[in-house]
N, C-alpha and C positions, 0 to 999 in steps of 0.2 A: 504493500500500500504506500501510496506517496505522501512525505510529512506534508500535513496542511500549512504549515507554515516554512517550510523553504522557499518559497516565491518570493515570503518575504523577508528574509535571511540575505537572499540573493540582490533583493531589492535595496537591502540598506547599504551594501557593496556597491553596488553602483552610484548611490547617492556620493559614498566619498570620490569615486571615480569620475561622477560629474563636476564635484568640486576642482580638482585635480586639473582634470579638462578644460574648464573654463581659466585658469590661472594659468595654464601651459599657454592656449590663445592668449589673453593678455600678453604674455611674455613671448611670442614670437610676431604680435604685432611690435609689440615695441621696441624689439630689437632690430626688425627687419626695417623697420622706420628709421633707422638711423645708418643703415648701410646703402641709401641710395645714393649718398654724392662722397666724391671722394677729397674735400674742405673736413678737418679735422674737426675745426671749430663750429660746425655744423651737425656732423656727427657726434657731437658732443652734448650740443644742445641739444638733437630729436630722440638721443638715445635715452636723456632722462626727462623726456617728457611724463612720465611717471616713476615714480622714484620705486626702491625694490619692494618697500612694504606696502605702497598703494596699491598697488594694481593687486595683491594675494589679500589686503580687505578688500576689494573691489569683489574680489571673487566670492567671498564669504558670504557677503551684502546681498549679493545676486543668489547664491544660493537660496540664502534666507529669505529673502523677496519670495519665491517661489512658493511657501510655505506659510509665513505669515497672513494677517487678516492686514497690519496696521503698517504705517510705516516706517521704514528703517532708514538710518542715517548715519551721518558722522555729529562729533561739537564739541559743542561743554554745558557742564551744569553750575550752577551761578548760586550763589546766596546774596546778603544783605552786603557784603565785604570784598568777597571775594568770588575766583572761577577755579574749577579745574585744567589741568592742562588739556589738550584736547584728545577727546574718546574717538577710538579708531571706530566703533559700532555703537550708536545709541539708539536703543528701541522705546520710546516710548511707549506712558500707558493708553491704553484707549479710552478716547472723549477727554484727555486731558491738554489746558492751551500748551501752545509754544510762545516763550519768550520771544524766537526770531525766526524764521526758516525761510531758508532760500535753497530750493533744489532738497538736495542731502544735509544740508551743514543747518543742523538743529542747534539752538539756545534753550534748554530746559529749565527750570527750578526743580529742586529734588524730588518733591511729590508727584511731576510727572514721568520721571524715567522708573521705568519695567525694569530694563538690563541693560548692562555694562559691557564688552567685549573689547579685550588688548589681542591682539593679530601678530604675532612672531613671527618671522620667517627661520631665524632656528634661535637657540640660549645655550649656551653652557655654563657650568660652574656660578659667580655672582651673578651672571647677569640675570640666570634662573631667581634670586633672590630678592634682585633688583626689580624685576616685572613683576612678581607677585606682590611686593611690597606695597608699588606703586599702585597696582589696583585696589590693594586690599584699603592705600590712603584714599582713594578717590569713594570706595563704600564709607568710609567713615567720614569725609568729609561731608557726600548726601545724607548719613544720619545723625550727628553731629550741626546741621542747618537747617533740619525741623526740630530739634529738642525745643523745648520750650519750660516754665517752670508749673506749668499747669498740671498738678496730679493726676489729675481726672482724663488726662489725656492716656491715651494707648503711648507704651516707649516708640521711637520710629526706628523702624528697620534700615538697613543699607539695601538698595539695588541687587538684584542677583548680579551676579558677579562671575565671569568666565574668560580664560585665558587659552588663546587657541595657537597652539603653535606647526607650523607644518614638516619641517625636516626632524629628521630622525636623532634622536641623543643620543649618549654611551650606556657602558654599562651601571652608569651612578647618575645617571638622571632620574629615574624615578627615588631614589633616595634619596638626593638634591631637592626635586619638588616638592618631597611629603616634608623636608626641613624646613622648607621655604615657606611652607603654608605653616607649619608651629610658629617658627618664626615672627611672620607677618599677624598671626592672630594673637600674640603674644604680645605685641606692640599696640592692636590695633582694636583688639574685641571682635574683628571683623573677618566672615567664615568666606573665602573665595569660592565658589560654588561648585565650578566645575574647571579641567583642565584636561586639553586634548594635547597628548604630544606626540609630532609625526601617525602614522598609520596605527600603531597600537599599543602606547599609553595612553590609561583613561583616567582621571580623579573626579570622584563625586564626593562632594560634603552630602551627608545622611541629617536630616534634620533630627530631632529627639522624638523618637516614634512613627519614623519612617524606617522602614525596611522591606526585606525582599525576599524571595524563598532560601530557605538552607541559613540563614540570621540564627547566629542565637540568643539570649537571654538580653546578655551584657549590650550588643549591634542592635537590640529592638528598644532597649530603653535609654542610651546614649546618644547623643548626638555625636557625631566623629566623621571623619573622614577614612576612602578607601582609593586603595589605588588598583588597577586590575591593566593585564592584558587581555585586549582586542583584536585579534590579528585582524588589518585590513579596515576594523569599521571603529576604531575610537574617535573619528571625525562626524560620521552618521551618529552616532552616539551622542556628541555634541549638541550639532545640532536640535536630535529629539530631544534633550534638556531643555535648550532656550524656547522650542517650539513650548514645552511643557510651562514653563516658567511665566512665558508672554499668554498661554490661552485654556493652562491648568486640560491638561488632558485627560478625558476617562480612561483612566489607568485598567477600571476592571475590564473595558469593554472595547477599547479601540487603541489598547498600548501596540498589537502588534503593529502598527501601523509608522511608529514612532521608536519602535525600539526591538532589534531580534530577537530577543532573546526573553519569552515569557515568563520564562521562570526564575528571571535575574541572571547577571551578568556570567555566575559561576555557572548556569547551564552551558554556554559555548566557551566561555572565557576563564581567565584564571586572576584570583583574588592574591595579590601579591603583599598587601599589607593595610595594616590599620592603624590609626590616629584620633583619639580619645579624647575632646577638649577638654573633660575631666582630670587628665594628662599633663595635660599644658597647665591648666589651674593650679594644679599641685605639683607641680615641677617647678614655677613661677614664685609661690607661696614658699616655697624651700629653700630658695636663694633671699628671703629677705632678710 
């Protein structure tokens, strides 16, 4: 008998291969754009008509469009003081204003941005620490600019928060990341959501009471982070996070659509490690 659900196994395979695809176009328009004259200082100019990280968010964007209800962009988000630096993907919430918009290049205030996305072309070693960092300031900066001194108010959250990166690391990049996210949440209170690295590193933060089949005890009442291989789809995976995050998906009823693997990641893939914010609290608490 045929699995009912290889079709779409195979289908989230080619989601990362469309991404892929589209970013390769990018990069052979724009390189072949700059070998028609043979003026140096020409070639110079048309060859960085888009710079190496635009055109691989460009791609991202496009993908995401595809998917999406609302729409997606580049910007910053703004308080009474200050801005962030500018966000390589900003999705807004739906039915909420924009401060500016022209085309792609959104000006938010914090209550209306959904999610955040930083777009790598690859990290190693600090600069793994230095990108997470930087996201994890930019959540704290959106919830840190609605606090207010009103009790009676709900605390405000940070933005989901995802960092996507496309070449492949070494053998110490997933142990790199899972540092870099204690790290950065150690500094910042703020949980970075998800993280694609190359083809198949995946990181998901687990909220406190989310979980998935094969979880035990400790994984179902903890909030924590995991890190897992993917072969081939921790980009597709990606994705269905952000698609989840911006329009809350029927998990019971229409996850295979958004994600291979029904039964949780360790059904196809492999669960390489865990990270406890419990952990950090008490590892934090023991150095003072």
């Amino acid at each position: 008998m045929t699995d009912p659900e290889s079709p779409y196994k195979s289908f989230h395979k080619t989601l990362t291969d469309e991404l892929l695809a589209i970013k390769d176009r990018f990069r052979n328009l724009v390189r072949y754009m700059g070998q028609s004259t043979d003026d140096e200082e020409t070639k110079k100019e048309k060859s960085h008509w888009l710079t190496d990280g635009e055109w691989k968010e460009s791609a991202l964007r496009t993908v995401l469009r595809r998917h999406l209800p609302g729409p997606i962009g580049r910007g910053f988000v703004i308080d009474v003081k200050d801005s962030t630096t500018q966000i390589d993907i900003l999705i807004p919430k739906p039915g909420r204003p924009f401060v500016f918009r022209d085309g792609d290049l959104f000006v938010l205030t914090a209550d209306s941005v959904e999610a955040i996305i930083e777009v790598k072309t690859n990290l190693t070693g600090q600069e793994i620490d230095e990108a997470i960092l930087k996201l994890a300031r930019i959540g704290e900066f959106c919830r840190n600019s609605l606090d207010t001194d009103d009790d009676s108010l709900l605390e405000p959250q940070s933005p989901w928060l995802g960092l996507f990166v496309y070449e492949e690391g070494n053998s110490r990049t997933e142990q790199n990341v899972m540092n870099a996210i204690r790290t950065a949440y150690g500094k910042t209170k703020v949980a970075v959501n998800c993280v694609s690295f190359g083809m198949h590193l995946f990181f998901r933060f687990w909220e406190r009471g989310e979980w998935e089949k094969y979880d035990d005890d400790d994984e179902k009442r903890k909030a924590l982070w995991k890190s897992y291989r993917l072969t081939d789809i921790a980009p597709s995976y990606f994705i269905g996070n952000v698609v989840d995050a911006a329009c809350q998906v029927d998990n019971e009823r229409t996850d295979y659509a958004w994600f291979a693997y029904r039964d949780g990641k360790r059904e196809g893939g492999e669960l390489l490690n865990k990270l406890f914010i419990t952990d950090i609290v008490e590892e934090d608490e023991g150095k003072r």
